[in-house]
N, C-alpha and C positions, 0 to 999 in steps of 0.2 A: 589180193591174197593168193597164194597158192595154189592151184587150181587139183582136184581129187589124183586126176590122172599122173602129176608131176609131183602130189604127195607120195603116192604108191610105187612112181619109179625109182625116190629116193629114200625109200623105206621110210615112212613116216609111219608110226603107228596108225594101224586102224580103228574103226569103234567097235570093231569086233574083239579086240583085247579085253574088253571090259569084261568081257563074260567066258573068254577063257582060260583069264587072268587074274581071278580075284585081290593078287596083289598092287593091281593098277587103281589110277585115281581118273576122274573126270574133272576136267575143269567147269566148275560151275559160278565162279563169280558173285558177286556180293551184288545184289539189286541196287542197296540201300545207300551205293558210292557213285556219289554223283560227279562224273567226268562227261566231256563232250563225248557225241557221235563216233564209237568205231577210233576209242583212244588207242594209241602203238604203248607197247611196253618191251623193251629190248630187256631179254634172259641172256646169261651164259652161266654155266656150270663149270669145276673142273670137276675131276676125279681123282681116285687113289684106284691102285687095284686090290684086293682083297681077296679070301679065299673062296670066294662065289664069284670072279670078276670084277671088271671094273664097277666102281659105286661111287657116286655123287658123294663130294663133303666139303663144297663150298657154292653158291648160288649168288647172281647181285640180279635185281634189276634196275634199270633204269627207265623213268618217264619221258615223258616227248622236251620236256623242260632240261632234262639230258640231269636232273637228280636222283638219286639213286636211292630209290625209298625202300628199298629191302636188302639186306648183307647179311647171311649168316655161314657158319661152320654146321657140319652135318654131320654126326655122328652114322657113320655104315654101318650094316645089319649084319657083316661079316668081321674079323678081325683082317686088318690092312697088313699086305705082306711087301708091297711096295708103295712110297709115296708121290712116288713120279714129280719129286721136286720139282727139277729144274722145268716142267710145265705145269706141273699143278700146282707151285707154290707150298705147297703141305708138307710139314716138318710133324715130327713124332711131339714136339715141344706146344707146337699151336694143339692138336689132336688131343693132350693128355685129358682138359677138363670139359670137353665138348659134349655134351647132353644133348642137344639138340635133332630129335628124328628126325625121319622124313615125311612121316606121317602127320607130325606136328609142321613142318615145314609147308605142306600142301597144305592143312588149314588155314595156315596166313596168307598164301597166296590166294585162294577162294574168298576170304576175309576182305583183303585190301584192295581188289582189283574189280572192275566191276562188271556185269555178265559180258557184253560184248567187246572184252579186250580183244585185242588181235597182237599174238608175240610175234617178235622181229627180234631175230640170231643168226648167226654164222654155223651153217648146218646143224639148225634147230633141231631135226631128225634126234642125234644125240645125246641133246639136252634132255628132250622129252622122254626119250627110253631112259637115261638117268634116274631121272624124277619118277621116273613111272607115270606117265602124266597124259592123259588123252586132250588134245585140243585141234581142232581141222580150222580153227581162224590164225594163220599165220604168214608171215614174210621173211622168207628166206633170203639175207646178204649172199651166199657161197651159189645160190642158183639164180638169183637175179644180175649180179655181174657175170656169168659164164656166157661162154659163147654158144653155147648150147650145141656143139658140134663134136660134143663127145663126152666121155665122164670127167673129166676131168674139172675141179672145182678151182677156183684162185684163193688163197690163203687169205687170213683178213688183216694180216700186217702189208700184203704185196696192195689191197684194197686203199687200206688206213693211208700209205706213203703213195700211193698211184691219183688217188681223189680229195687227199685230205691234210696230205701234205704232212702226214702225222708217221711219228714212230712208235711202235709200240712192239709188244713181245719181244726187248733186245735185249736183256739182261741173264744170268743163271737165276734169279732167284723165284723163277717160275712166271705165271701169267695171274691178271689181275683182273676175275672175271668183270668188276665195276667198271675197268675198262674196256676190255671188251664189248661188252654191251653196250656202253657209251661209244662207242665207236661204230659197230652196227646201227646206230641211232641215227649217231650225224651221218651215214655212207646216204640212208634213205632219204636223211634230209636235206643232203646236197644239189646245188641247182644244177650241176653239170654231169649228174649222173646218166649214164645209156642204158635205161634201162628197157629190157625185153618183155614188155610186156605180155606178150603173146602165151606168157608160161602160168598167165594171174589174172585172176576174178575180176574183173571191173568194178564190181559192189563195194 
């Protein structure tokens, strides 16, 4: 996992948010869901931008089975003043009848996952300010393949085609967070990957 020091250099939310953030969540996990030891669960979000910023209004995750056991549209807390189609996917036609919070959206994820998940994303930082979402159990794609020799991150299509043989984000019709995330999944579950360990928790 991600080690505090290399959370903080890539902005990951702190736990200090919780309390000068009232608007943030913690992740707390569902006891009561029985998965193996320290299960992976691969997030991505997209966004729209709206008149408070960008805001979350699409989520998938995927399990280590690389099934995708949660999809929904996210109704923002702003009104959307761009869709950023051609990477979010998000048309004003998909957005008309979407209900669905965020607030509701974090209770299923607490609900369905269980306390010791550990997420796995493509600069998961992101997602998690998105969401509003506090969690320090994660594994970052975008800093586990860097070369660590400067800021600079590798995109997860240059990953997907470099390791995986795969194409993905090639179309206008935007990005497909269930794939995405599936794709983060297989990056970690590949046997020829180089990974730098040195940036991540042993446990």
């Amino acid at each position: 996992m991600l080690t505090l020091e290399h959370r903080t250099a890539h902005e990951y939310p702190s736990e200090d948010i919780l309390t000068k953030d009232p608007s943030w969540f913690r992740f707390t996990g569902n006891i009561a869901v029985k998965a193996k030891k320290n299960p992976l669960y691969a997030i991505d979000c997209e966004m729209c931008k709206t008149e408070n910023g960008s805001e979350v209004t699409h989520i998938a995750i995927v399990d280590e089975s690389l099934d995708c056991i949660y999809k929904t549209y996210i109704k923002p807390a702003s009104p959307i003043i761009d869709y950023v189609t051609a990477f979010s996917g998000i048309t004003p036609e998909i957005m008309k009848n979407v209900k669905t919070k965020l607030s509701q959206v974090i209770k299923h994820i607490n609900d369905i996952l269980p306390i010791d998940a550990i997420f796995v994303g493509h600069s998961l930082e992101n997602d998690l300010q998105a969401l509003k979402l506090y969690h320090d159990r994660v594994i970052d794609t975008a800093t586990l393949f860097s070369s660590g020799k400067g800021p600079f991150k590798p995109a997860l299509r240059f990953l997907a085609m470099k390791f995986l043989k795969l194409v993905i984000q090639d179309g206008s019709n935007g990005h497909d967070p269930s794939v995405d995330a599936m794709t983060c999944m297989k990056l970690i579950k590949a046997e020829d990957n180089p990974w730098p360990q040195v940036w991540y928790d042993s446990e």
